[in-house]
C-alpha positions in Angstrom: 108.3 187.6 146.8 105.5 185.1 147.0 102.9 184.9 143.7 99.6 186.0 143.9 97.2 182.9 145.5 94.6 183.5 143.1 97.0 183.9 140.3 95.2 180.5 138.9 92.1 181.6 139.7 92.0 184.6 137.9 93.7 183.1 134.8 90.4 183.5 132.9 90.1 187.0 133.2 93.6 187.4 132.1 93.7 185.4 129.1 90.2 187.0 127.9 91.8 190.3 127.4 95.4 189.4 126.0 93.2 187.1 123.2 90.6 190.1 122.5 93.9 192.3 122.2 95.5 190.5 120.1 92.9 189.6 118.3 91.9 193.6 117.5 95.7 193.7 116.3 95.5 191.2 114.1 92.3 192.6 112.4 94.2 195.8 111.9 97.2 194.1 110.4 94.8 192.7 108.0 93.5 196.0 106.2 96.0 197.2 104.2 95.8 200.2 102.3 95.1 200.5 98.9 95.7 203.2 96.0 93.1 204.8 94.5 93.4 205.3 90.6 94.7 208.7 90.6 97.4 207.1 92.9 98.1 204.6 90.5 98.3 206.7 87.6 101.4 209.0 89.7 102.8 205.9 90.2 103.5 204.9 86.8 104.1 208.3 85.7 106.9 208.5 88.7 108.4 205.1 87.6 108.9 206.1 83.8 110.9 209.5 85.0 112.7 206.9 87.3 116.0 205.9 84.5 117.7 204.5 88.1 116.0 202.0 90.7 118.7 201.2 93.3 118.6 197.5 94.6 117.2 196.9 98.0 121.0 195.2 98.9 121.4 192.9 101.9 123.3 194.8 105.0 126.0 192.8 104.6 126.2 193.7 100.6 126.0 197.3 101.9 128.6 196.8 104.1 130.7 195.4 101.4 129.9 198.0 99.1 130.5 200.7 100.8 134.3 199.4 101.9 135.1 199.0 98.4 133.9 202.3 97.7 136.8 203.5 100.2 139.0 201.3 98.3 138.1 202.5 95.1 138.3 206.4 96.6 141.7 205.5 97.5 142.4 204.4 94.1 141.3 207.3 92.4 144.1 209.5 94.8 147.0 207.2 94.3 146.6 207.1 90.6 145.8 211.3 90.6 142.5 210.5 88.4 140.8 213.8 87.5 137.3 212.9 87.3 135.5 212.7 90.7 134.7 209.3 92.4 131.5 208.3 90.6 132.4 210.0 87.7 135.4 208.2 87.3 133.6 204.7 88.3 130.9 205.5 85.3 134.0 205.8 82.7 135.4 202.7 83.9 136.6 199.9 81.6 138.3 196.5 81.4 141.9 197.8 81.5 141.0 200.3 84.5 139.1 197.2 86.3 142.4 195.3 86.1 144.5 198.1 87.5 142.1 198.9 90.2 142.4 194.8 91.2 146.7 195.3 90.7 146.2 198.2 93.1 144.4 196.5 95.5 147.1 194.0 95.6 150.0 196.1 95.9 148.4 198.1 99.1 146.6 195.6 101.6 148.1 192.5 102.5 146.0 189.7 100.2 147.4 186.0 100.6 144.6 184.3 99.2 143.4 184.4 95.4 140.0 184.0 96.6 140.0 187.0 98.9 141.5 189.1 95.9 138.4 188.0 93.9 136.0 188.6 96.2 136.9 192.2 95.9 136.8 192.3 92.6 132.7 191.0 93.0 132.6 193.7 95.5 134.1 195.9 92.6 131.3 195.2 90.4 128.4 195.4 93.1 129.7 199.4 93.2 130.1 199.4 89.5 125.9 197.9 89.3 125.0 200.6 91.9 126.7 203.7 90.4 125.7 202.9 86.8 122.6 200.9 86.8 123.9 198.3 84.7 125.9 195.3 85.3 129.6 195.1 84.0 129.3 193.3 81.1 130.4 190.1 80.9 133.6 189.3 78.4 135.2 192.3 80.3 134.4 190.4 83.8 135.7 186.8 81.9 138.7 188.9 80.8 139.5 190.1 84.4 139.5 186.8 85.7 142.3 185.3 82.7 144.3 188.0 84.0 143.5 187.8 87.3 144.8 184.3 87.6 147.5 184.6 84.9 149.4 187.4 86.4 148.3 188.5 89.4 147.8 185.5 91.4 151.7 184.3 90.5 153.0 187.9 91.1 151.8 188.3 94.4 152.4 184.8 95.1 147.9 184.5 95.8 147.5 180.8 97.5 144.4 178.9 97.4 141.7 179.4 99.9 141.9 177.4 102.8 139.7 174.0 102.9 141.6 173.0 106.3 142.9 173.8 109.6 143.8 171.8 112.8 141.3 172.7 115.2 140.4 172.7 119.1 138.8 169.8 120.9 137.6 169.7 124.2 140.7 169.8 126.1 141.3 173.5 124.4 138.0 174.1 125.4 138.8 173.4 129.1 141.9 174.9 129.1 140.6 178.4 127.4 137.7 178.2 130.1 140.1 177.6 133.1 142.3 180.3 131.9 139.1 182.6 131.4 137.9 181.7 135.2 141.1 181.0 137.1 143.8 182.7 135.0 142.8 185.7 133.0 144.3 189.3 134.5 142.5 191.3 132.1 140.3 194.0 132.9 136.7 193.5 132.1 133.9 196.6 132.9 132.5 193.8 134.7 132.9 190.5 135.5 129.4 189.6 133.8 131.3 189.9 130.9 133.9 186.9 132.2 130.4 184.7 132.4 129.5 185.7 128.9 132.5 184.8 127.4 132.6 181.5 129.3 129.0 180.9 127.8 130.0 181.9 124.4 132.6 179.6 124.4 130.5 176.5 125.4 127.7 177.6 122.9 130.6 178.4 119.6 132.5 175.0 120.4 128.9 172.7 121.3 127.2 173.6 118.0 129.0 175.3 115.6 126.8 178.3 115.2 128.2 181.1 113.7 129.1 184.4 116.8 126.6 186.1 115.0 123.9 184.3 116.6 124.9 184.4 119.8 126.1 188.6 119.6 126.2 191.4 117.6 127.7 191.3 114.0 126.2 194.0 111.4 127.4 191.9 108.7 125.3 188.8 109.3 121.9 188.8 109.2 120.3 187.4 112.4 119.4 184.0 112.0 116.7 182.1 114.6 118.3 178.6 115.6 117.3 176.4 118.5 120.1 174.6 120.2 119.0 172.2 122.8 121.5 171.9 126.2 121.3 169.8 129.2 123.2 170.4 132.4 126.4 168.2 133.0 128.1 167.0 135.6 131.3 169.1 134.6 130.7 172.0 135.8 132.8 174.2 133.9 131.2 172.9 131.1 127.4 174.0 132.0 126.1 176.4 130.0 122.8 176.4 132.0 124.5 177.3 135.4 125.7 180.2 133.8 122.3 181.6 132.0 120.4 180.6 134.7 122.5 183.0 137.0 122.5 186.0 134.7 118.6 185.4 134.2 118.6 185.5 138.7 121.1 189.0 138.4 118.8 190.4 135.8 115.5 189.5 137.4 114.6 187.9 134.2 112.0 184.9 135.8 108.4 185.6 135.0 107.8 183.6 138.1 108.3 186.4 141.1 109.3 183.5 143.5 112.8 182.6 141.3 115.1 185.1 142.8 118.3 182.6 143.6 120.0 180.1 141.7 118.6 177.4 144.5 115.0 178.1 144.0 115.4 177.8 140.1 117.0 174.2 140.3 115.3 172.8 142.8 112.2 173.2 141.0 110.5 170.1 140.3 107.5 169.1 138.1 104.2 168.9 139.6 101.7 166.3 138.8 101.5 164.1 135.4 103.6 166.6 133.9 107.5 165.9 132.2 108.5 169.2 131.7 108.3 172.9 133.7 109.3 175.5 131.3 110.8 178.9 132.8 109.5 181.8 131.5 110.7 185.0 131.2 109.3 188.2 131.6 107.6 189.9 128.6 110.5 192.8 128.9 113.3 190.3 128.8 112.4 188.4 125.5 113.7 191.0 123.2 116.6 192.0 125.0 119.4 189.7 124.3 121.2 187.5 127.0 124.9 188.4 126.4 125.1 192.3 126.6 127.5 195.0 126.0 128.8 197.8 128.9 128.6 201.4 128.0 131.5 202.1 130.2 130.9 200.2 133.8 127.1 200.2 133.3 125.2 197.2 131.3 123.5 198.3 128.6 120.4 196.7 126.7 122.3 196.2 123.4 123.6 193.1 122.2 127.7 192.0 123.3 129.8 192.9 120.2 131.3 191.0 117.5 134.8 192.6 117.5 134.7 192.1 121.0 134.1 188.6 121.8 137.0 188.1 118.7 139.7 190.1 120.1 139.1 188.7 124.0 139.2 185.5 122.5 141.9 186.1 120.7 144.0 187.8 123.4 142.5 184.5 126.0 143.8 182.0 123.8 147.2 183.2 123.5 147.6 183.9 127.0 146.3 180.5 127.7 149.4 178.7 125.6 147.6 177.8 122.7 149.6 177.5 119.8 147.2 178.3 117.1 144.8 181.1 118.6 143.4 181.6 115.1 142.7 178.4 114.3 140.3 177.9 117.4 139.2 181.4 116.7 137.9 180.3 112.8 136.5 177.5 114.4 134.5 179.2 117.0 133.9 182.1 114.1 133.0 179.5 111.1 134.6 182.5 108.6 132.3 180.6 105.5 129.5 182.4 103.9 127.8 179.0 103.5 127.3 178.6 107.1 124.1 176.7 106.9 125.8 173.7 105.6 127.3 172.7 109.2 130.0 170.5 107.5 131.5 173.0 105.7 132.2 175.5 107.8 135.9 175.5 108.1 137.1 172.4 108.8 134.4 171.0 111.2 134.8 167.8 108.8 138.4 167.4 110.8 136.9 167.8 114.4 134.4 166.9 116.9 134.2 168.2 120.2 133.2 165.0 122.4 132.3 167.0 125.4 129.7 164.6 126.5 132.5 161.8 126.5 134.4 164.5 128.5 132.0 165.1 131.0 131.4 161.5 131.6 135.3 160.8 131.5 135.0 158.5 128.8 137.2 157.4 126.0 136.7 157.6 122.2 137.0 155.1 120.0 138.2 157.6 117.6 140.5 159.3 120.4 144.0 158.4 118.9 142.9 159.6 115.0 141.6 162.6 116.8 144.4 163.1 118.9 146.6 163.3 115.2 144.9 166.8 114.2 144.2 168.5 117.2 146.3 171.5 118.3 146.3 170.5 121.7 149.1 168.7 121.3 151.6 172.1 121.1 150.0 173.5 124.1 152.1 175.2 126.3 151.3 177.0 129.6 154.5 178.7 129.8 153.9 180.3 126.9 151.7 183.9 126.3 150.7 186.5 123.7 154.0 189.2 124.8 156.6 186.4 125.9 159.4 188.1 124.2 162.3 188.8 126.7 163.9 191.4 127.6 167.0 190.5 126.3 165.4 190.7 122.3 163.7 194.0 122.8 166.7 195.7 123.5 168.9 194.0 121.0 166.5 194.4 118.4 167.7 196.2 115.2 165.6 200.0 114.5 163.3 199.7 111.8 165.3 201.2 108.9 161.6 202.8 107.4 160.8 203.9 111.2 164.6 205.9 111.5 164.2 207.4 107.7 160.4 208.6 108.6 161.8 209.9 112.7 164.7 211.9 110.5 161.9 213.4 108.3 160.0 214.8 111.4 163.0 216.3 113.1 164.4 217.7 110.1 160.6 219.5 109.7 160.7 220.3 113.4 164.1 222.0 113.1 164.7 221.1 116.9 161.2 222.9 118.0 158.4 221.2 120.5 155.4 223.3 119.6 154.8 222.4 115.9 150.9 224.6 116.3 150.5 227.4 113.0 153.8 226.0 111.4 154.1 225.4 107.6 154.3 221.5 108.3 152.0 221.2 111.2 149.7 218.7 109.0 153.1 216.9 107.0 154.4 216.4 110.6 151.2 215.3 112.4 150.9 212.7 109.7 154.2 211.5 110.0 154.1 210.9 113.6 150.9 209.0 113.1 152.9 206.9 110.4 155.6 206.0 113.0 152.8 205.0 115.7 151.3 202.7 113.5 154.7 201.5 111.8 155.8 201.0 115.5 152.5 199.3 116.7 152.9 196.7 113.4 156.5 195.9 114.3 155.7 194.8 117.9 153.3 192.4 116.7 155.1 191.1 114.0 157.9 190.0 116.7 155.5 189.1 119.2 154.0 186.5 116.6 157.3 185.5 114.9 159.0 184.6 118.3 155.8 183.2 119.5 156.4 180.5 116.1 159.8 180.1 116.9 159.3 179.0 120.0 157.0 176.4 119.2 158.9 175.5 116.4 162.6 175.1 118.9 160.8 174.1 122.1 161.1 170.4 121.7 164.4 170.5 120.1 165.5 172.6 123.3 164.0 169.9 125.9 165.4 166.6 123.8 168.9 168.1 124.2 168.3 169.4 127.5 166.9 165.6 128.9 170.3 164.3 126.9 172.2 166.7 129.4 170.1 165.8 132.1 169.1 169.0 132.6 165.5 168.7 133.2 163.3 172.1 133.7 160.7 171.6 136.6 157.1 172.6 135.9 155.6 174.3 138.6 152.1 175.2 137.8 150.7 178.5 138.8 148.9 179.4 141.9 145.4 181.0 141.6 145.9 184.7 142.9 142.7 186.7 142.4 141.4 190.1 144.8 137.8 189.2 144.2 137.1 186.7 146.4 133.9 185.4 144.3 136.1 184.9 141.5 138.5 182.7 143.8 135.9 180.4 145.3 134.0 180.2 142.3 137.7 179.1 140.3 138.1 176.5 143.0 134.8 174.7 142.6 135.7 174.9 138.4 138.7 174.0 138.4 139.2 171.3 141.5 136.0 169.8 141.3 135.5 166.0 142.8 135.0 163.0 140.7 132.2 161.0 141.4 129.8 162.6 143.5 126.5 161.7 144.0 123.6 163.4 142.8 122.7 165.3 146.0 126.3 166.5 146.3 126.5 167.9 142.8 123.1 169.5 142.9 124.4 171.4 146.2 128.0 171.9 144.3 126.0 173.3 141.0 123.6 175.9 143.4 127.4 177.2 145.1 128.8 177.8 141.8 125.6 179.7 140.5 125.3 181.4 143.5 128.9 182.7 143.3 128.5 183.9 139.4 125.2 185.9 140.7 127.3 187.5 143.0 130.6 187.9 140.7 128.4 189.6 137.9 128.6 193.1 139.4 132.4 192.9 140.5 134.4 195.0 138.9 138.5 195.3 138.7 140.2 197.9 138.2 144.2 198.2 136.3 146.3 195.9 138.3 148.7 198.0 140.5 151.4 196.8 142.0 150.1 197.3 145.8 146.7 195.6 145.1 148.4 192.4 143.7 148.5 190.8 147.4 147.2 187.4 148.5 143.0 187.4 148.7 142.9 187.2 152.4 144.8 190.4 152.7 143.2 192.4 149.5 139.9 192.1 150.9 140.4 192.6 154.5 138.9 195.6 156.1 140.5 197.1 159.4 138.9 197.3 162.6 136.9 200.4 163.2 135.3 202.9 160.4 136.3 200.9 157.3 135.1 203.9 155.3 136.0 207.1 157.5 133.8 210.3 156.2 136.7 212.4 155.8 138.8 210.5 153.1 142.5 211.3 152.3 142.8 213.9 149.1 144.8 210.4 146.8 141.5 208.9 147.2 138.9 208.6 144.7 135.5 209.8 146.2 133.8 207.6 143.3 135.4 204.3 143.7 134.9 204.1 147.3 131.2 204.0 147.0 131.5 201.3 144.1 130.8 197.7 145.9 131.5 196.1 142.8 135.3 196.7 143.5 137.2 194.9 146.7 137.9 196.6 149.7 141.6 197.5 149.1 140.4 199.0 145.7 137.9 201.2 147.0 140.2 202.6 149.4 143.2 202.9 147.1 145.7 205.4 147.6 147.3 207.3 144.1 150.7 208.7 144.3 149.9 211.9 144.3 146.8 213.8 143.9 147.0 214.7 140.1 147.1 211.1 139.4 144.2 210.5 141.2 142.7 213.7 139.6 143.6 212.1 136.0 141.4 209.1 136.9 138.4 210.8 137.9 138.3 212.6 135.3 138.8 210.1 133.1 136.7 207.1 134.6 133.6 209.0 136.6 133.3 212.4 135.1 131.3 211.8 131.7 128.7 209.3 133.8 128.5 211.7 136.5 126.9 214.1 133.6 123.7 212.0 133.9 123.2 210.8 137.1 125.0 213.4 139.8 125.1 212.1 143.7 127.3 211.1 146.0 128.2 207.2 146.5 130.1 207.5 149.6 128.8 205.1 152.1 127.6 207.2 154.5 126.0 209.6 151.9 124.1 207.6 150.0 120.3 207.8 149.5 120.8 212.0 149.8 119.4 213.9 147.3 121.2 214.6 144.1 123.2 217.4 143.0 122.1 219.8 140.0 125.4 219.6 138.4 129.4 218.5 138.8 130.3 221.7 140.1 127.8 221.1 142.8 129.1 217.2 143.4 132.7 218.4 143.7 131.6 221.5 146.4 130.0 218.4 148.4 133.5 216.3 148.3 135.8 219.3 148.7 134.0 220.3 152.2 132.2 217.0 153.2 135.3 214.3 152.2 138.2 216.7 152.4 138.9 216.4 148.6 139.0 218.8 146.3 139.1 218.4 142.6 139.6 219.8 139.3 136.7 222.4 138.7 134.6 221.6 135.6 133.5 224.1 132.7 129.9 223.1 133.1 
């Protein structure tokens, strides 16, 4: 849509009332309120009643304190203290301080001597807010003689960490190729692939801390400027990417930027340097990397915890021998984050992505080489590679059998364990096994993962002394959305040296293709949907979408154009499965917003409620489906 053609003309008039508005708000901002001297005189007599003023703590000291205050609850339990909680925490003296820190010890798994003190500082934030006081100070000198004399040698406490081997920009291209090209995991949509490509580039270009960028309650929010330019590595450019979720979102104040061609062919205008985009006033609170309230995008900010576990779960996948290592670099896990050099071990590292880009050498490049962890990258290699062979070989967990003989012996051979005795006694057993269970698998997931790192090269010196070479054979890009497969292609097999004409018509493809690919979806990989991308996306000749549907399909997905065309028209097993996923996927969002997606019946008027929806698919589509308590 084409701007207004007396948008510059009446400019004037605009800008005359946003200044006198702002102007008015300003004056009342001004007048503050003041207390009379009755007022003042309650005020004093309030504060001398007051014996307690509670600190105005930092979230993040809130935070802290209220974990140690589950700690310290905890506590009070295992050593059967009679005195309640806070009563308990207002009696408290050196020799209890020390046992609390031994306790702590014992039951969570501390490696560092500085972690263990920094719950003991917790520890006396609580003390400060229960008592009013702060712990006085030969008891807190005390704590740390002992601290270091016996605990830190008991538990075997190491130093905190000053160092790791960290990432450089050939991780950084292999975690983004795996995230575009590789990844089978199931986002709620692919947006979220974008903004995890963007987070990477913006983590590994600065250093800034994932608070900045999402959602973390425990830092406060920090305004930085970061300056990027586009480059001529695609898979490198941050702008593509937030200049096409700023096109999906409709974020461009200008009304004539609605495609990823008219933003970057833009071009300044007389003696100016510089054309800044600007967004609409509605966009510039809401942040640009957002969190999915199921397969809807929400206007709250992408979480912490879940750009650290896809990362996590990406860089394993990828081969990367030392996940956590990148992770801490992209996290920068130091509370004196505005000191850039000390955060981790940035000192060891620098990402020179603008020597990548331009294929350049280093001069640096062979030190470099020393301390990066690209070197024990492996491809073949991914976060559950354990075989076969090792999980069913594997020796029970002699704590798992003793716990599964409790249970039975309480069950005394009986399924329904409902009104017994040792309902509760059993319920918390069998959530003792699940965890134990859960713990186990990732301890030999991560053990074998070491050990093959560690053996690998051993195995392929003797192996080239046999002449018994392994062949390589790299994997094939299979994806179902085609988007996702085109826009992998131009990432990962993009030409050298083009000209600037070519790669400005190469960067408009790619942004075009993430527009598109931000409202995909993918659903859990079945084994029938796994086909080559020219099949999966194939629709037959005829009605692709017939109004009367076969009862295994799902009336919801079928309307969803996010998903492929084999996906919408899946076929479940058997109707109960299909039934199970409805249920489980559509019903709670159909609570809200009640009407019919099939093709042919969209734009009818909505339903009143579920019951009514399901009425409409049962004798319209053919289906019918679990009736609803509504």
């Amino acid at each position: 849509m084409a701007p207004p053609a007396n948008a510059r003309q009446n400019h004037p008039t605009s800008f005359i009332q946003a200044f006198t508005k702002r102007e008015h708000q300003k004056r009342i901002a001004k007048q503050r309120p003041k207390l009379t001297a009755e007022q003042h005189a309650a005020l004093c007599q309030k504060l001398k009643e007051s014996s307690l003023l509670n600190p105005d703590y930092a979230d993040n000291t809130k935070i802290n304190i209220a974990g140690i205050l589950r700690k310290w609850k905890k506590y009070c339990e295992t050593v059967k203290l009679k005195a309640c909680c806070r009563k308990a925490i207002e009696e408290a003296d050196r020799a209890m301080s020390m046992d609390f820190l031994l306790h702590l010890c014992e039951t969570y798994k501390i490696q560092s001597w500085g972690t263990s003190w920094e719950y003991f500082r917790q520890y006396k934030q609580l003390y400060a807010s229960v008592t009013g006081k702060l712990m006085d100070r030969n008891d807190s000198n005390e704590v740390k003689k002992w601290h270091d004399a016996t605990l830190v040698p008991r538990y075997g406490l190491s130093p905190p960490k000053d160092g790791k081997d960290v990432g450089d920009s050939g991780d950084l291209l292999a975690l983004q190729t795996f995230n575009i090209a590789y990844d089978t995991g199931i986002f709620p949509r692919e947006r979220h692939r974008l903004q995890l490509s963007a987070c990477y580039l913006i983590l590994a270009c600065t250093g800034a801390r994932p608070a900045e960028v999402v959602d973390n309650e425990k830092v406060k929010q920090i305004r930085t400027i970061f300056f990027f330019t586009t480059t001529r590595k695609l898979i490198f450019c941050l702008i593509t990417i937030v200049v096409s979720l700023a096109v999906c979102d409709g974020a461009f104040q200008a009304q004539s930027l609605t495609s990823a061609r008219q933003v970057f062919q833009t071009k300044n205008l007389g003696p100016v340097k510089c054309t800044p985009f600007r967004w609409k006033k509605e966009w510039l609170k809401r942040p640009v990397f957002r969190r999915f309230n199921g397969a809807i995008i929400s206007d709250e900010p992408l979480q912490y915890h879940r750009l650290k576990d896809d990362m996590a779960r990406q860089s394993l996948d990828s081969g990367s021998n030392a996940s956590d290592a990148v992770r801490d670099q992209m996290m920068r896990h130091d509370p004196k984050w505005a000191t850039f050099n000390s955060a981790y071990i940035n000192e060891k590292v620098e990402f020179h992505l603008q020597n990548a880009f331009l294929e350049e050498p280093t001069e640096d490049g062979l030190i470099g080489m020393l301390s990066h962890i690209g070197l024990m990258r492996d491809p073949r290699a991914s976060k559950n590679m354990v075989p076969d062979e090792v999980w069913e070989n594997m020796p029970a967990d002699p704590d798992i059998v003793e716990l599964e003989a409790e249970r039975a012996e309480l069950k005394s051979g009986k399924h329904r364990i409902r009104g017994t005795d040792n309902e509760q006694r059993i319920r918390d057993l069998t959530k003792e096994i699940r965890t134990k269970r859960a713990n186990r698998r990732k301890d030999i997931q991560r053990e074998y993962r070491m050990d093959y790192f560690y053996n690998r090269p051993t195995w392929e010196i003797e192996e080239q002394a046999k002449g018994e070479e392994e062949v390589y054979i790299k994997p094939t890009v299979k994806l179902c959305i085609p988007e996702r497969a085109q826009l992998a292609k131009i990432l990962c097999e993009q030409p050298k040296d083009l000209s600037s004409k070519k790669l400005l018509e190469l960067r408009i493809e790619a942004a075009d293709l993430m527009v598109a690919l931000c409202d995909k979806r993918e659903t859990v990989k079945r084994g029938p949907t796994r086909r080559t991308l020219a099949v999966a996306n194939k629709a037959p000749p005829g009605d692709p979408f017939p109004l009367l549907m076969d009862r295994r399909q799902c009336p919801r997905c079928i309307g969803d154009e996010g998903l492929s065309y084999e996906e919408r028209t899946f076929k479940y097993c058997r109707p109960s499965v299909m039934y199970d996923h409805f249920d489980r996927e559509h019903a709670q969002q159909l609570r809200t917003q009640i009407s019919c997606n099939h093709p042919k019946c969209k734009g009818e008027a909505p339903f009143q409620h579920l019951n009514h929806f399901k009425g409409h698919v049962q004798e319209t589509h053919g289906i019918k489906l679990r009736s609803s308590s509504m």
